[in-house]
C-alpha positions as CSV (number, residue, x, y, z in Angstrom):
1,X,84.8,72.7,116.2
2,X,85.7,69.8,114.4
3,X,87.0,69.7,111.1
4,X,83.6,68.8,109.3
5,X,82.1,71.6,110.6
6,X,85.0,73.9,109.8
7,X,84.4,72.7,106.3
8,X,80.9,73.1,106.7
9,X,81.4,76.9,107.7
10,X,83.5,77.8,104.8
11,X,81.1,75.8,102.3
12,X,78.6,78.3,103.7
13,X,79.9,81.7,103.6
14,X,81.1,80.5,100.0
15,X,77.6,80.1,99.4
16,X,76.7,83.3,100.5
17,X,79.2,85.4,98.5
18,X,78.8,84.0,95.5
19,X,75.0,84.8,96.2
20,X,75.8,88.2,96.7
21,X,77.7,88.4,93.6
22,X,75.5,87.1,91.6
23,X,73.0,89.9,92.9
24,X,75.1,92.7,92.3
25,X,75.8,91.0,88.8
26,X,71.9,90.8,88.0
27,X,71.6,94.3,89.1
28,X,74.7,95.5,86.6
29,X,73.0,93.6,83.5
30,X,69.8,95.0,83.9
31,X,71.7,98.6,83.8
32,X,73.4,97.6,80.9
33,X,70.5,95.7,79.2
34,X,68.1,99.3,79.7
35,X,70.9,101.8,79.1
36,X,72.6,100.1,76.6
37,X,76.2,100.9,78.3
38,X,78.9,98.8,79.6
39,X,80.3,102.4,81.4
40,X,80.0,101.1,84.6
41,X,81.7,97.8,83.5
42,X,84.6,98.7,86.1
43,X,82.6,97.6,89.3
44,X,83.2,94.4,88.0
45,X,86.8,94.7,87.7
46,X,87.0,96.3,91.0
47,X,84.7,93.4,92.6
48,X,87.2,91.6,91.8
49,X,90.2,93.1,92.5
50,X,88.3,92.8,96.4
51,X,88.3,88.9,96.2
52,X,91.8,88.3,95.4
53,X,92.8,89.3,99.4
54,X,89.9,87.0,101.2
55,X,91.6,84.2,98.6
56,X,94.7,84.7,99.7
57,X,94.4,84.8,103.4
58,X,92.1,81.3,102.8
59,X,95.7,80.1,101.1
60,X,97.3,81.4,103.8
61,X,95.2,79.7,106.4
62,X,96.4,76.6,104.5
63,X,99.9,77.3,103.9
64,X,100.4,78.1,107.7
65,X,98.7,74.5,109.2
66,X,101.9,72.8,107.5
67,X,104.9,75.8,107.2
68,X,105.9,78.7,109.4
69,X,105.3,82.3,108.6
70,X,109.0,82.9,107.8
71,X,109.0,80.4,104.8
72,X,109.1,81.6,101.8
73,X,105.2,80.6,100.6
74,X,103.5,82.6,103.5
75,X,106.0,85.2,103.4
76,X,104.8,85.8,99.6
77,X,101.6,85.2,100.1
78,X,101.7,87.5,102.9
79,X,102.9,90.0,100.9
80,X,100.8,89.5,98.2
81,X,98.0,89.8,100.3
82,X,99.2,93.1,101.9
83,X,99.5,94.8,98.4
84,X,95.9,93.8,96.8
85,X,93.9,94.4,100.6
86,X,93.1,98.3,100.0
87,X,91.0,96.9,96.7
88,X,88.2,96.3,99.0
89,X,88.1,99.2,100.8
90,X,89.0,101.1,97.8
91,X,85.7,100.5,96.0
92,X,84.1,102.8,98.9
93,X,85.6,105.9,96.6
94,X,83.3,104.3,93.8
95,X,80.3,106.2,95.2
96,X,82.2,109.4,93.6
97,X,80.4,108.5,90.1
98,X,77.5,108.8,91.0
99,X,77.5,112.9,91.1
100,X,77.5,112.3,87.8
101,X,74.2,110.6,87.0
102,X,71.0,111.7,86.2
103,X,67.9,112.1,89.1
104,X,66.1,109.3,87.2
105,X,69.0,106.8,87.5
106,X,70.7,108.1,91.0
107,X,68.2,105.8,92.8
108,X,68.4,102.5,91.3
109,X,72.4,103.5,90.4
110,X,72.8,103.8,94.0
111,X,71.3,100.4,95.3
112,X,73.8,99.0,92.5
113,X,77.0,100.7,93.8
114,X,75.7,99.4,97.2
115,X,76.1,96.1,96.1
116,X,78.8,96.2,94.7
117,X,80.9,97.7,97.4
118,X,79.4,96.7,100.7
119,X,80.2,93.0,99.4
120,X,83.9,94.3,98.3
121,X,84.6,95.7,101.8
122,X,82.7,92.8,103.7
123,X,85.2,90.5,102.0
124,X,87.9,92.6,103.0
125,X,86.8,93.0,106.7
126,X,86.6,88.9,106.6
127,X,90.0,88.4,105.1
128,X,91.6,91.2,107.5
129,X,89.6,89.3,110.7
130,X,91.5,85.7,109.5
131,X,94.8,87.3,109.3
132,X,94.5,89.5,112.4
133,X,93.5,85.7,114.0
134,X,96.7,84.2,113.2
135,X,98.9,86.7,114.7
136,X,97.2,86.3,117.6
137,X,98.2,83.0,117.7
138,X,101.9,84.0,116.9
139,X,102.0,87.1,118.9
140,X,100.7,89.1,122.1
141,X,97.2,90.3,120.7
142,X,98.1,93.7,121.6
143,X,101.0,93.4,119.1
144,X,98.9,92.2,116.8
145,X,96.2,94.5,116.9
146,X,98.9,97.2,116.5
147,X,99.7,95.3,113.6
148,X,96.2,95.4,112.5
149,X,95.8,99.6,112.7
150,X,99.2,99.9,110.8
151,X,97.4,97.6,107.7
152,X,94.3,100.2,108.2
153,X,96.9,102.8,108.0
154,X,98.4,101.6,105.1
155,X,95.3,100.7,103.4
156,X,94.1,104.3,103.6
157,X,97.1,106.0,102.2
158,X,96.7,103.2,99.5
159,X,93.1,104.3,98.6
160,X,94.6,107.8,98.2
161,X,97.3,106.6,96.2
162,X,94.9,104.9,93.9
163,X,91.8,107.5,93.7
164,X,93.9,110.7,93.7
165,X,97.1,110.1,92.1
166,X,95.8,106.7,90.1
167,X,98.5,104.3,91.1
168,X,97.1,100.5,91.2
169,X,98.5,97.7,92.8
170,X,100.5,95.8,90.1
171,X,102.2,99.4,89.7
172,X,104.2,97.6,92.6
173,X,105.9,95.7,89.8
174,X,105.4,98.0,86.7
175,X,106.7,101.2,87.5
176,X,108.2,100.8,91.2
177,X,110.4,103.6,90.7
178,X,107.8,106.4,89.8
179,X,105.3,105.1,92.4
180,X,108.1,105.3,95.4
181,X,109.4,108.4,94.1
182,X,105.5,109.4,94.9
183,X,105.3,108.0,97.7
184,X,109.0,109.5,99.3
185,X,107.0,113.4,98.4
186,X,103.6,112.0,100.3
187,X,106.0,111.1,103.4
188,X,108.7,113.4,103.4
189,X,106.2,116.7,103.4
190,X,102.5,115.3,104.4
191,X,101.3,118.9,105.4
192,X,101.5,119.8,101.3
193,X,98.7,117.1,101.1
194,X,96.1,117.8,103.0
195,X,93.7,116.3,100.8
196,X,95.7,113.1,101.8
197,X,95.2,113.7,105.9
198,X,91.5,114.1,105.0
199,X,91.4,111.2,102.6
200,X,93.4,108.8,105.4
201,X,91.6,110.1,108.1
202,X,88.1,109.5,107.2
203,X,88.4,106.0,105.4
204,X,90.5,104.9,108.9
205,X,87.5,106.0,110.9
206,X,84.9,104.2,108.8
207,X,87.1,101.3,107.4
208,X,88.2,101.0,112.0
209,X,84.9,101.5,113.3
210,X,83.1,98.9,110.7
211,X,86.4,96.3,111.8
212,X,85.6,96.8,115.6
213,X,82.1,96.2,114.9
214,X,82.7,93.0,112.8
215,X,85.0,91.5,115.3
216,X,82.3,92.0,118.4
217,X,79.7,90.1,116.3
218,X,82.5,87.2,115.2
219,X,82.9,87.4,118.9
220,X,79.4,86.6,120.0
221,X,79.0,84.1,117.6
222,X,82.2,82.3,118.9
223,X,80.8,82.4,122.3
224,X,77.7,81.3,121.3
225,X,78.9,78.9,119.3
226,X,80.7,77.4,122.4
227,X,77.7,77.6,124.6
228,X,75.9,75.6,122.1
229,X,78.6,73.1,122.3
230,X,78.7,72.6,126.0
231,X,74.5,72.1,126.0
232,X,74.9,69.8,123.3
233,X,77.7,68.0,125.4
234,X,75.6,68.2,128.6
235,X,72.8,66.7,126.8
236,X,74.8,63.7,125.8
237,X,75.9,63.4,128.7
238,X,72.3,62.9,130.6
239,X,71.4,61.2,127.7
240,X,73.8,58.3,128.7
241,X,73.2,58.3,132.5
């Protein structure tokens, strides 16, 4: 694909997402309009929280074109990018409010939460499909797909860090000490926590399978995308005979 249409791509799925916030916006301000309460004010903050990984694996796309990954700008970014990634699949645990609503406001409540976090993880499975593409340039794609389970690994005990304990990811700068010493507990005696095996365990099956899934369809869409190409190159080709 040439570089216009590269450009062309990323215009579109631009497009798209801010379409799909706005949505999920509308659909918060008409809550808060009829209710007359900004309670749920935090989907928006969460949201996004989500973003800031599929922005930084765009920059990292860039920074990578021009620099290896062992510089210190990818390495950062990299790292950066590892630490704010569980935001997207963290706003799955957002459907937890809802056992709190009423039965006249559980329906529309629902499709709202929807919104809100099937865009949060889609941007999430799109910035963890971009990064998992430039190992594969780096490294076997075994290796990297290894790497790939370990980030879905991580991400989970992340979400459990963040839902049950209430760490958050700038806590990585804030308070380093109390969220390690935390952590080191969680590691050293994981059978004390079974709330944590259950946590990881089901978001890694869901947060996995919905990857896998993702990267089939990106797959038939490359190949399609080349099939297109060659008939568009074998009609050019009769074309000038």
């Amino acid at each position: 694909m040439n570089i216009m249409g590269k450009k062309r791509r990323w215009f579109d799925l631009i497009v798209v997402l801010v379409i799909g916030m706005l949505a999920s916006f509308g659909l918060f301000a008409y809550s808060a309009i009829t209710t007359h309460s900004l309670q749920y004010a935090y989907l928006i903050l969460n949201l996004g929280l989500a973003t800031i990984p599929l922005i930084l694996s765009w920059r990292l796309i860039v920074l990578l074109r021009k620099k290896r990954w062992s510089d210190w700008e990818p390495l950062i970014t990299t790292f950066v990018w590892i630490i704010f990634l569980p935001n997207s699949f963290y706003m799955i645990s957002d459907f937890i409010h809802l056992q709190n609503m009423s039965n006249q406001s559980i329906v529309y409540n629902s499709v709202m939460f929807s919104s809100f976090i099937y865009l949060a993880v889609l941007m999430g499975l799109i910035s963890l499909y971009q990064v998992h593409q430039l190992l594969r340039k780096r490294v076997y794609p075994r290796t990297a797909s290894i790497l790939v389970v370990l980030l879905l690994i991580g991400c989970c005990f992340a979400i459990y860090l963040g839902r049950d304990l209430r760490w958050n990811s700038w806590d990585v700068v804030v308070n380093p000490a109390g969220l390690l010493f935390d952590i080191s507990n969680l590691i050293l005696k994981p059978e004390t926590y079974p709330v944590m095996i259950k946590t990881m365990v089901s978001f890694f099956v869901v947060i996995g399978s919905t990857y896998l899934i993702a990267c089939q369809i990106a797959k038939m869409l490359w190949h399609q995308g080349v099939n297109d190409l060659a008939a568009h190159i074998k009609d050019q080709q009769a074309q000038r005979k």
